[in-house]
C-alpha positions, 0 to 999 in steps of 0.5 A: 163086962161084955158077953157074945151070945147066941140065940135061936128062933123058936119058929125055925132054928135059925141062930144070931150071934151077937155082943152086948153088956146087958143079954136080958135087954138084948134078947127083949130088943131082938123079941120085941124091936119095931125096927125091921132087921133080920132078928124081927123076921124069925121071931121068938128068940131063946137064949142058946148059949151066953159066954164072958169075954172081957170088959172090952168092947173091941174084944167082944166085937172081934169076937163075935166077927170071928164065929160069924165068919165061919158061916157054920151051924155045927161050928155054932152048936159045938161052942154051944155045948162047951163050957170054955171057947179058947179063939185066936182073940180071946177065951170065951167062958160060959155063963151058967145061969144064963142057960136054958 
């Protein structure tokens, strides 16, 4: 299965939107990667919010490509606030145990 999370630095409020089918990985990869990227320049990250797409990975990516392009941060906060996100590609359910 594949989700779309969201995380935010704890040193600037900033969020990432990403897709991945492990989040516990992801989030250590973004906390800890020796790469220089734009997650390693705001460091510490938390989970803000994780939701389920599919067991597509095209889905997901499509997914993630759709919030990231409405380049907004209320937009990022409200779907973070919802337990359901219907998107023109797919449904978006949250994943409670994931939540802060």
């Amino acid at each position: 299965m594949y989700y779309i999370y969201v995380i935010e630095s704890e040193s600037t409020g900033k969020y990432y939107i990403g897709h991945t089918d492990n989040i516990e990985r992801r989030l250590f990869e973004h906390n800890n990667s020796l790469n220089i990227s734009y997650t390693s320049k705001y460091r510490p990250w938390k989970i803000k919010a994780v939701f389920e797409v599919s067991g597509d990975r095209g889905v997901a990516m499509n997914a993630e490509k759709f919030i990231k392009r409405q380049k907004s941060k209320k937009f990022l906060e409200r779907i973070c606030c919802q337990n359901k996100v219907d998107l023109p590609m797919a449904q978006l359910v949250r994943v409670p145990q994931m939540r802060d």
